[in-house]
N, CA, C and O atoms as a CHARMM CRD file, in Angstrom:
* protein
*
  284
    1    1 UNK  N     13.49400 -20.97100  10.43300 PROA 1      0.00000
    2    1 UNK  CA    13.70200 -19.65700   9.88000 PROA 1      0.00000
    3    1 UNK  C     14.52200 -18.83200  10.86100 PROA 1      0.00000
    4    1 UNK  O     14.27900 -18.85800  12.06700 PROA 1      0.00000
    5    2 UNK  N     15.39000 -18.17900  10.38800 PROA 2      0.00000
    6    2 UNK  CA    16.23300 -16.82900  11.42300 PROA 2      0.00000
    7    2 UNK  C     15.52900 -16.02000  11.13600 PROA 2      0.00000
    8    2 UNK  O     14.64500 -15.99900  10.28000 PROA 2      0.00000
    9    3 UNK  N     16.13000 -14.71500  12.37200 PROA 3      0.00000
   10    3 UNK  CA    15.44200 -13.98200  12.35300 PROA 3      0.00000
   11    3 UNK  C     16.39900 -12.97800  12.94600 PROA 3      0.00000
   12    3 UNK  O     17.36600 -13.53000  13.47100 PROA 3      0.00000
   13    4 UNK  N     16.40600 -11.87300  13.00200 PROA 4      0.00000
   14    4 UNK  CA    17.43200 -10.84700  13.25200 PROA 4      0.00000
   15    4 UNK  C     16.85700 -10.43500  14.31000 PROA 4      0.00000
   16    4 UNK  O     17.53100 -10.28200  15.32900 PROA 4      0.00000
   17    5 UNK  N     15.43900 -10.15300  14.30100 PROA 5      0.00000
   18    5 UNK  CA    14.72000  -9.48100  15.23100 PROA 5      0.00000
   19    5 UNK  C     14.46900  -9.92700  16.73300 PROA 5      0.00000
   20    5 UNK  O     13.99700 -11.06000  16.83000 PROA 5      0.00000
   21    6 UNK  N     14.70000  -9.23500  17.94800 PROA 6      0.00000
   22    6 UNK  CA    14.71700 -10.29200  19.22000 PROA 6      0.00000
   23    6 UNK  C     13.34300  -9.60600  19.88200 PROA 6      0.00000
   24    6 UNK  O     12.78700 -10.58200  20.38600 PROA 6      0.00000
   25    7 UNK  N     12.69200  -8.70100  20.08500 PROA 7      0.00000
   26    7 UNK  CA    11.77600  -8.71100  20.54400 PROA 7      0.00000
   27    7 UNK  C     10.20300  -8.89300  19.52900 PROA 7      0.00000
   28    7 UNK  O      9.71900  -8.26400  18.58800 PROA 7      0.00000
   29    8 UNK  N      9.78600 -10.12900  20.35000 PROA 8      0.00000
   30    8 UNK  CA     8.97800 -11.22500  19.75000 PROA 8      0.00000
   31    8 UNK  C      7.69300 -12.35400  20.80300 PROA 8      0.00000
   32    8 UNK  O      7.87800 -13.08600  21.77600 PROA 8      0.00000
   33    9 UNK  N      6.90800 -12.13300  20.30200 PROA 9      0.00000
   34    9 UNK  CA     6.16900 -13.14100  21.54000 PROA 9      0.00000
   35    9 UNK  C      5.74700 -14.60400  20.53800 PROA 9      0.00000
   36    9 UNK  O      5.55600 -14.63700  19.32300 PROA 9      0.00000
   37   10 UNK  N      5.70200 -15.49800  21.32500 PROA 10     0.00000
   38   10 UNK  CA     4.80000 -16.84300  20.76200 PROA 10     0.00000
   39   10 UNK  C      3.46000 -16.63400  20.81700 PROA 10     0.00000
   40   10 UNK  O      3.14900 -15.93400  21.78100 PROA 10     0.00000
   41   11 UNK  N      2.22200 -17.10900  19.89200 PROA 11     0.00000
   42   11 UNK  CA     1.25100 -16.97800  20.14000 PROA 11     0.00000
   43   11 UNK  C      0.32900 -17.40300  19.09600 PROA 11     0.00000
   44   11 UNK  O      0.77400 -17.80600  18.02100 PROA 11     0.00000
   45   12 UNK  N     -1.41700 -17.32200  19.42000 PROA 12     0.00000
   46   12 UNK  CA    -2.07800 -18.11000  18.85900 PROA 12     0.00000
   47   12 UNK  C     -3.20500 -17.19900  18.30700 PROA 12     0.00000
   48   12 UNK  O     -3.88600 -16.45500  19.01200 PROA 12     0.00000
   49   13 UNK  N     -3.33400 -17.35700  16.83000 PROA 13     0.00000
   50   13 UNK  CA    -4.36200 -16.65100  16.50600 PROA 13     0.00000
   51   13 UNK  C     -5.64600 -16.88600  16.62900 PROA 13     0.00000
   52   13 UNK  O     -6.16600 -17.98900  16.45900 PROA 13     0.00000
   53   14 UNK  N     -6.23000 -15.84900  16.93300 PROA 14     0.00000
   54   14 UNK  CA    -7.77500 -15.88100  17.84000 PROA 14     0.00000
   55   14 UNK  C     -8.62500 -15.25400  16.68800 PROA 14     0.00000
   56   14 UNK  O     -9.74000 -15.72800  16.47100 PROA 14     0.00000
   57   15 UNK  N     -8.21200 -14.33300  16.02400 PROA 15     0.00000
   58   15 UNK  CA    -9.02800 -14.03800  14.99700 PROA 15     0.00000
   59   15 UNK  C     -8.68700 -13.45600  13.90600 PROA 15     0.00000
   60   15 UNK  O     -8.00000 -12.46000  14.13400 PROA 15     0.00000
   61   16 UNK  N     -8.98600 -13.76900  12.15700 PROA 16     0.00000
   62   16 UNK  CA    -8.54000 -12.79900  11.57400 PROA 16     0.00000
   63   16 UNK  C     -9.88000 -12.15100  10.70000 PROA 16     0.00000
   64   16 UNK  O    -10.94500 -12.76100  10.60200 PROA 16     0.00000
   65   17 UNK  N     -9.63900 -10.88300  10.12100 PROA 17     0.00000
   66   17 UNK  CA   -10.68100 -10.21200   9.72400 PROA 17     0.00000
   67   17 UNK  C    -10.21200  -9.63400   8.60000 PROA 17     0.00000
   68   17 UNK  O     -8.98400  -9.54600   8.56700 PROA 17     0.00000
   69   18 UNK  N    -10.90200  -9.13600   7.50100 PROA 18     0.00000
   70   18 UNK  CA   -10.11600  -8.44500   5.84500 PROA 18     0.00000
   71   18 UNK  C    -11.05100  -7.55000   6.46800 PROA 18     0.00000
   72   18 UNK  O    -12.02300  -7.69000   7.21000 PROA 18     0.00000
   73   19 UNK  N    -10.28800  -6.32600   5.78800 PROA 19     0.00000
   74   19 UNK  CA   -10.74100  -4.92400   6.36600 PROA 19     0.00000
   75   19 UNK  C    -10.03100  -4.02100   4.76700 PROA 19     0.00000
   76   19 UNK  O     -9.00700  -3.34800   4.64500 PROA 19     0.00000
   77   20 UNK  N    -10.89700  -4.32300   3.94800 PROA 20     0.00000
   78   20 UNK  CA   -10.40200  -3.60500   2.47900 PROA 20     0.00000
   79   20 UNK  C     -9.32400  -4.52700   2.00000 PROA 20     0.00000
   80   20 UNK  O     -9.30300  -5.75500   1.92200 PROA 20     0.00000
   81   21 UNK  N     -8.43700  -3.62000   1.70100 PROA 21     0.00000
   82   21 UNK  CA    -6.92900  -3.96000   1.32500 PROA 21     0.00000
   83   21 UNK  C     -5.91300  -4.86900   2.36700 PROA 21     0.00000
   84   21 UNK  O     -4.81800  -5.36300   2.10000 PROA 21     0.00000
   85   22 UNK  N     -6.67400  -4.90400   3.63800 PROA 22     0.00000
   86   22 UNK  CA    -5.33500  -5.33500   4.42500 PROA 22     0.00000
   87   22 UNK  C     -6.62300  -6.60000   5.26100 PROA 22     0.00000
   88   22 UNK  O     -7.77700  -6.93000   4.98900 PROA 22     0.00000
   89   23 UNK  N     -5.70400  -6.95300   6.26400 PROA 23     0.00000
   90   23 UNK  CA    -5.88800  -8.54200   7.01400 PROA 23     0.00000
   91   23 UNK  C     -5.34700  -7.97900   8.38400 PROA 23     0.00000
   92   23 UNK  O     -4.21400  -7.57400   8.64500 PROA 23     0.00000
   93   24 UNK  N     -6.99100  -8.10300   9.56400 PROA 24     0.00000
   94   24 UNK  CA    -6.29300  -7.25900  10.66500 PROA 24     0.00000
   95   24 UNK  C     -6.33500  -9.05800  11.60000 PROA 24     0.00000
   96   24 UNK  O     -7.30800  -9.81100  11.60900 PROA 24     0.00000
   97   25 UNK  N     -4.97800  -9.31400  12.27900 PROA 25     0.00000
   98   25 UNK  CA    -4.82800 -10.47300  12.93900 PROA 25     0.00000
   99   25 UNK  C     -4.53300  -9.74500  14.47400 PROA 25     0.00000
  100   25 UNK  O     -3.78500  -8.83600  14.83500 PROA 25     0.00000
  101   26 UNK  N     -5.66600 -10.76300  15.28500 PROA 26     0.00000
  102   26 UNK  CA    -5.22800 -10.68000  16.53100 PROA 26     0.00000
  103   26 UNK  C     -4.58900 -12.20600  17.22900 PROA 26     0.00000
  104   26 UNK  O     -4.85400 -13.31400  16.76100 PROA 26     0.00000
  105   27 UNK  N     -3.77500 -11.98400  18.33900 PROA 27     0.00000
  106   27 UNK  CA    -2.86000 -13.33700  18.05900 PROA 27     0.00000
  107   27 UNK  C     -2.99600 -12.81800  19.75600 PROA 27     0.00000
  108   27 UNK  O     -2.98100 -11.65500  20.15700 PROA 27     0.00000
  109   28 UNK  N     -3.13600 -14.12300  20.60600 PROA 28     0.00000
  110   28 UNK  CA    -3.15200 -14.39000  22.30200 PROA 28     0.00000
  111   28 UNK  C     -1.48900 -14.66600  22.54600 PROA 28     0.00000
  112   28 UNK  O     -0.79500 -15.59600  22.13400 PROA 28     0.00000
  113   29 UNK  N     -1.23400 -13.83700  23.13100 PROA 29     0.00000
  114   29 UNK  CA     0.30600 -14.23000  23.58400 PROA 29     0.00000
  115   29 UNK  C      0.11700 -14.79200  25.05800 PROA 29     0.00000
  116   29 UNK  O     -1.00500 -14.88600  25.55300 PROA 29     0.00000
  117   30 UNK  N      1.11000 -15.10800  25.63700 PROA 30     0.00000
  118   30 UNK  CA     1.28200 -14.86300  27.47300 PROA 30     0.00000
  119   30 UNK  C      1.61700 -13.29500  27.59200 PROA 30     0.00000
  120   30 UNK  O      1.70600 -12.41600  26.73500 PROA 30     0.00000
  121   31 UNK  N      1.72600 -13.29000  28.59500 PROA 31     0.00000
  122   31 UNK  CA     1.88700 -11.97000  29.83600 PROA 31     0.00000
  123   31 UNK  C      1.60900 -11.01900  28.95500 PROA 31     0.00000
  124   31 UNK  O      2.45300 -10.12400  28.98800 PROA 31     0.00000
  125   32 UNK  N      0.83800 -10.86900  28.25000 PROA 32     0.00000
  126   32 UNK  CA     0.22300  -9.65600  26.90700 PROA 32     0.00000
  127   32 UNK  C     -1.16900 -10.69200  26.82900 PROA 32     0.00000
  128   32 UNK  O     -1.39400 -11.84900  26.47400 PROA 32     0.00000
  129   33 UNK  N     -1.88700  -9.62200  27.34400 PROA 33     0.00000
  130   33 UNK  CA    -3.48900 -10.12200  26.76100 PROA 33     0.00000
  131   33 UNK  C     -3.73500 -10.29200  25.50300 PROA 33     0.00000
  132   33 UNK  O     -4.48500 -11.26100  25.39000 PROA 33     0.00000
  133   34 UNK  N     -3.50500  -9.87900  24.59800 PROA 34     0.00000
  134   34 UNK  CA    -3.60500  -9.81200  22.91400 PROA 34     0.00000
  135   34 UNK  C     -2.67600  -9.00000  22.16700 PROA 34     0.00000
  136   34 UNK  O     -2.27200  -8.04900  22.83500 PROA 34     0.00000
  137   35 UNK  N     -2.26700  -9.05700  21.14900 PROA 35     0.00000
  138   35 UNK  CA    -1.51500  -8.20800  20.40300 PROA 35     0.00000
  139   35 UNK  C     -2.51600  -8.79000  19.17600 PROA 35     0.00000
  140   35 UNK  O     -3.05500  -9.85200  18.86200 PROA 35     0.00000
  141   36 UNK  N     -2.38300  -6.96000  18.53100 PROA 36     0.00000
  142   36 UNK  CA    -3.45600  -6.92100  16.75700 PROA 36     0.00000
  143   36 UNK  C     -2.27000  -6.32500  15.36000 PROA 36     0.00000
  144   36 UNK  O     -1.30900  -5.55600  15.33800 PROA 36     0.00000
  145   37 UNK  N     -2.61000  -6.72700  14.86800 PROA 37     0.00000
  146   37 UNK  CA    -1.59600  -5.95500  13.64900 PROA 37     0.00000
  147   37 UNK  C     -2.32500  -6.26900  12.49200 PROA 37     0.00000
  148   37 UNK  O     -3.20600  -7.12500  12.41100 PROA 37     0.00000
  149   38 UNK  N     -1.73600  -5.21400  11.21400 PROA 38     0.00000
  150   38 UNK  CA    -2.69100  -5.27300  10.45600 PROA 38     0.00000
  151   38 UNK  C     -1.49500  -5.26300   9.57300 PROA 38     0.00000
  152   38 UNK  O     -0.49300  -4.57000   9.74800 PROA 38     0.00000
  153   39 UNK  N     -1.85500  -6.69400   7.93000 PROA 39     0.00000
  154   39 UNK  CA    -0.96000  -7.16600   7.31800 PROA 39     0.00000
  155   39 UNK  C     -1.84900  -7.34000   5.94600 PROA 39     0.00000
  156   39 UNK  O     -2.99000  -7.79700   5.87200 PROA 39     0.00000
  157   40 UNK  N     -0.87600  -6.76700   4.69500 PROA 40     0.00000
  158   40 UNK  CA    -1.30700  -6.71600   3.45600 PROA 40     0.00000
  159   40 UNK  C     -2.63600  -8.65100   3.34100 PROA 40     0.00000
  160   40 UNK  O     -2.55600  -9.79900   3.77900 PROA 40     0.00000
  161   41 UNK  N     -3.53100  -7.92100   2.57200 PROA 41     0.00000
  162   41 UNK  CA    -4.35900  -9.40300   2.47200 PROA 41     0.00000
  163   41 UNK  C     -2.83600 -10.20900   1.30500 PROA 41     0.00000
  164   41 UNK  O     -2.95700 -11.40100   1.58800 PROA 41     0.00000
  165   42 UNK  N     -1.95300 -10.14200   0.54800 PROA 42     0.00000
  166   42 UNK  CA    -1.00800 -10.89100   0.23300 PROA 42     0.00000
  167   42 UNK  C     -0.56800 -11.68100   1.41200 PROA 42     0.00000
  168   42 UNK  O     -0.91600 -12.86100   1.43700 PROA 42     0.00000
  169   43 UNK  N     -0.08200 -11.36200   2.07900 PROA 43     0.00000
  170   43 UNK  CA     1.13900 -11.27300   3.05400 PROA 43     0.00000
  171   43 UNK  C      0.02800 -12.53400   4.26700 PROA 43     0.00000
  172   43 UNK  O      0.38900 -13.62400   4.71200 PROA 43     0.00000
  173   44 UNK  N     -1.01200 -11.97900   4.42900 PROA 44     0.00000
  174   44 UNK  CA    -2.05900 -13.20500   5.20900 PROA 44     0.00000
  175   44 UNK  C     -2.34400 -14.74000   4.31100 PROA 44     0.00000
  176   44 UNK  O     -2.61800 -15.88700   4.66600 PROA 44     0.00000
  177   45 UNK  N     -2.14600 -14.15000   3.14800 PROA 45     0.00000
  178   45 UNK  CA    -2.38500 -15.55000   1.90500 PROA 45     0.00000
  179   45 UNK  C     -1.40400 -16.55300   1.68000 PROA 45     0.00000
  180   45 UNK  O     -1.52300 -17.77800   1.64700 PROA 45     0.00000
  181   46 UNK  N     -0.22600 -15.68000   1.50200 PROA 46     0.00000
  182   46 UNK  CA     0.79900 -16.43200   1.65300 PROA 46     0.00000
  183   46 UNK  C      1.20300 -17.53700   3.09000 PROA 46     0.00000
  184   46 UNK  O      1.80900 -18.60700   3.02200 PROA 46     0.00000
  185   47 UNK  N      0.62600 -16.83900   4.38400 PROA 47     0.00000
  186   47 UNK  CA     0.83900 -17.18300   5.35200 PROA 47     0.00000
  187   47 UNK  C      0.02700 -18.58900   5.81200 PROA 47     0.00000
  188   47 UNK  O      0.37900 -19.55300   6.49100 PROA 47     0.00000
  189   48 UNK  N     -1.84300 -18.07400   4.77800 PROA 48     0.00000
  190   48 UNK  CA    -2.40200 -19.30100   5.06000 PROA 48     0.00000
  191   48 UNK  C     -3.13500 -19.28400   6.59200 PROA 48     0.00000
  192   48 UNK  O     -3.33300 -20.35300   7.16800 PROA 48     0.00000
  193   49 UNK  N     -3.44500 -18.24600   7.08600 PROA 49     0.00000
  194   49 UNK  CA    -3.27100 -17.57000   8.31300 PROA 49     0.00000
  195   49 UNK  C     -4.77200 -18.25500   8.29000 PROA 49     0.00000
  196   49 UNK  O     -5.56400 -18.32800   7.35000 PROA 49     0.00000
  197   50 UNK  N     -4.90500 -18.78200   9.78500 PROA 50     0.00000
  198   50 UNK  CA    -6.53100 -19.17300  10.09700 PROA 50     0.00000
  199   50 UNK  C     -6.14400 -18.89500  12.56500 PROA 50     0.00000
  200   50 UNK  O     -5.26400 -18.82200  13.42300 PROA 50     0.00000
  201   51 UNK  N     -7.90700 -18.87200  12.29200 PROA 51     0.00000
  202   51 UNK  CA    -7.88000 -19.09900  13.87800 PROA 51     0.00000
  203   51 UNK  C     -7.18700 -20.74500  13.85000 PROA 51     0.00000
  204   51 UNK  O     -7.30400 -21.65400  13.02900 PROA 51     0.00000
  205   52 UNK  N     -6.40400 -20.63300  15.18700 PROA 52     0.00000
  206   52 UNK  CA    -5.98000 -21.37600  16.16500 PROA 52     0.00000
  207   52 UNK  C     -4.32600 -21.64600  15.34300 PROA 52     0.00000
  208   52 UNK  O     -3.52100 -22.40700  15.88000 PROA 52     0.00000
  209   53 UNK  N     -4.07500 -21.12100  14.37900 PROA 53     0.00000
  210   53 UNK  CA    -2.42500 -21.22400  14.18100 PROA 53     0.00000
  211   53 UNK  C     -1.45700 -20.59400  14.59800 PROA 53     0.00000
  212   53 UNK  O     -1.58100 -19.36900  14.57600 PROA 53     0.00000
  213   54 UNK  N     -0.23200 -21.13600  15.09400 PROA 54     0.00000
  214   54 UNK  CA     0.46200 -21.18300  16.06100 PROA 54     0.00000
  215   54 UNK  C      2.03700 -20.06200  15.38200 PROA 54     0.00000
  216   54 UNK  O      2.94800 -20.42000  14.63500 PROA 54     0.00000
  217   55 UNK  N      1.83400 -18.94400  15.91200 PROA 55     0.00000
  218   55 UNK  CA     2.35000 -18.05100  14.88500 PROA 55     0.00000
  219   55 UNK  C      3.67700 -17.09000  16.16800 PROA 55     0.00000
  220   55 UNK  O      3.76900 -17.39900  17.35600 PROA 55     0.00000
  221   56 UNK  N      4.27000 -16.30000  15.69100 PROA 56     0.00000
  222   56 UNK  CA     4.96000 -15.19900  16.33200 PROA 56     0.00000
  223   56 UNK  C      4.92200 -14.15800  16.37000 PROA 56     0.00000
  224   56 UNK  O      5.72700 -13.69400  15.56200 PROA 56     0.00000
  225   57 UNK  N      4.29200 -13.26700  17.00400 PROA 57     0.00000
  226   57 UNK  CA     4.54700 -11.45700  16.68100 PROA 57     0.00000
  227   57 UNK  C      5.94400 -11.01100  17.12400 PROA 57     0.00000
  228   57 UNK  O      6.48300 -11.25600  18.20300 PROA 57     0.00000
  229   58 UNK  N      6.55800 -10.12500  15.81700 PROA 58     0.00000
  230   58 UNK  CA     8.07900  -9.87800  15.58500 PROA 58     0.00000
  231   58 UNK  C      7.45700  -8.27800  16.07100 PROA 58     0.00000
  232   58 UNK  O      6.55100  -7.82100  15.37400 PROA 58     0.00000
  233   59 UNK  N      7.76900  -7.76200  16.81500 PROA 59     0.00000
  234   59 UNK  CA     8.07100  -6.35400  17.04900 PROA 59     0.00000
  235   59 UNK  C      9.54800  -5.85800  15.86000 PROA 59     0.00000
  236   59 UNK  O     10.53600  -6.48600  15.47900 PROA 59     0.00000
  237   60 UNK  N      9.14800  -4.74300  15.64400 PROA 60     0.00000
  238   60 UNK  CA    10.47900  -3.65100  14.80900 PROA 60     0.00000
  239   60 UNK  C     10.07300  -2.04200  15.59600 PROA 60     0.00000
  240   60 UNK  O      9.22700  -1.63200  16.39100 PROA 60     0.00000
  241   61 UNK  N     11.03000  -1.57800  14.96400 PROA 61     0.00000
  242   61 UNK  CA    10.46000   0.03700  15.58700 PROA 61     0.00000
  243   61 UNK  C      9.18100   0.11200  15.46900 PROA 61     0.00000
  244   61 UNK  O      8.38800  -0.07200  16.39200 PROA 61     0.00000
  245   62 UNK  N      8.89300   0.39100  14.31200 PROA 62     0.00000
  246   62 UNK  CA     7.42200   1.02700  13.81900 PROA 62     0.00000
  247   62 UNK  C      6.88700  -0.09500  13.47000 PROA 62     0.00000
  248   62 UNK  O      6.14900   0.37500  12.60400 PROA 62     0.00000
  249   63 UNK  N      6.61700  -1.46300  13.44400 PROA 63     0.00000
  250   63 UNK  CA     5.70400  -2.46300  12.67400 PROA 63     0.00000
  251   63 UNK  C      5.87600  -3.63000  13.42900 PROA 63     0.00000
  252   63 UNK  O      6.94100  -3.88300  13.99100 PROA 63     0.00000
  253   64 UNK  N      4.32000  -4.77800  13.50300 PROA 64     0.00000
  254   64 UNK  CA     4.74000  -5.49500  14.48400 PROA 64     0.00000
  255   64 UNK  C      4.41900  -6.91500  13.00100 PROA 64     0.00000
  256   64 UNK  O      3.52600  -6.89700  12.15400 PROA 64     0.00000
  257   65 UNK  N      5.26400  -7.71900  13.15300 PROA 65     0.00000
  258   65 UNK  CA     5.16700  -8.90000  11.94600 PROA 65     0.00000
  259   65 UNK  C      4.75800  -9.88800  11.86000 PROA 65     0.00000
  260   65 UNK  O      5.79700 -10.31300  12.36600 PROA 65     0.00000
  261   66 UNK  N      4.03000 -11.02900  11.64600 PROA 66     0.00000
  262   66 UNK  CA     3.48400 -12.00800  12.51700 PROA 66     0.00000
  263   66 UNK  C      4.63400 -12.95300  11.28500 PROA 66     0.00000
  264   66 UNK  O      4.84100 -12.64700  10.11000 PROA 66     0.00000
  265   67 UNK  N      5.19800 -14.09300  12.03500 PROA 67     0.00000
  266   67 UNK  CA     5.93500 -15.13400  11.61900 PROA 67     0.00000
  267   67 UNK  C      4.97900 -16.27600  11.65900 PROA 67     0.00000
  268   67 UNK  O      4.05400 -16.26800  12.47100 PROA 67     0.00000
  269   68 UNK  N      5.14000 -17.16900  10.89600 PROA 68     0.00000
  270   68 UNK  CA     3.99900 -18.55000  10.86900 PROA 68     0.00000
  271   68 UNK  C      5.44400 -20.06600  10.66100 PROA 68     0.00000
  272   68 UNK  O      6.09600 -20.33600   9.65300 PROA 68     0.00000
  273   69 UNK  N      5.47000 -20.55000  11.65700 PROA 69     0.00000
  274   69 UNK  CA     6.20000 -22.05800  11.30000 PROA 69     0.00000
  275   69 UNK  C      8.19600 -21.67700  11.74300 PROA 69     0.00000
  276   69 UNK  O      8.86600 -20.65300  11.60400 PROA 69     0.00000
  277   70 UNK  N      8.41500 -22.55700  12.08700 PROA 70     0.00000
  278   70 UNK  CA     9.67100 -22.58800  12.00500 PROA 70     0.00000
  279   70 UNK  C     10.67900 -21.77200  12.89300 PROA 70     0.00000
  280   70 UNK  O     11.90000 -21.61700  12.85300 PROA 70     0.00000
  281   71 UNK  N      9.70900 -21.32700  13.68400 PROA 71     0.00000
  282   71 UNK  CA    10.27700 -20.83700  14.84100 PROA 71     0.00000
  283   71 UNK  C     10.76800 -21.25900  16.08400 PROA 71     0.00000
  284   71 UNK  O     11.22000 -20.43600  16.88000 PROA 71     0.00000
């Protein structure tokens, strides 16, 4: 997959949680103790999102994105 976006970490999800409407994922990077973001429960379904999958947090201005595969 491309990606336009350059600030980005590799990392591993440690936990995810449904919190109403949305899917809050925390993901273990390096030199960042944790990064959390919170993603439509669609958007986690599609992804298939579980502990220990091997994912990317995409930083943007305002929103951080988690990528799954193909990176």
């Amino acid at each position: 997959m491309k990606i336009s976006a350059r600030n980005r970490f590799s990392g591993r999800v440690v936990r995810v949680e449904r919190e109403g409407v949305l899917v809050k994922v925390w993901v273990a990077v390096e030199k960042v103790d944790e990064v959390t973001t919170l993603i439509t429960c669609e958007a986690a379904k599609e992804l298939e999102l579980k502990e220990g999958d091997n994912v990317e947090a995409v930083f943007k201005a305002t929103e951080v994105i988690i990528v799954k595969g193909g990176g």
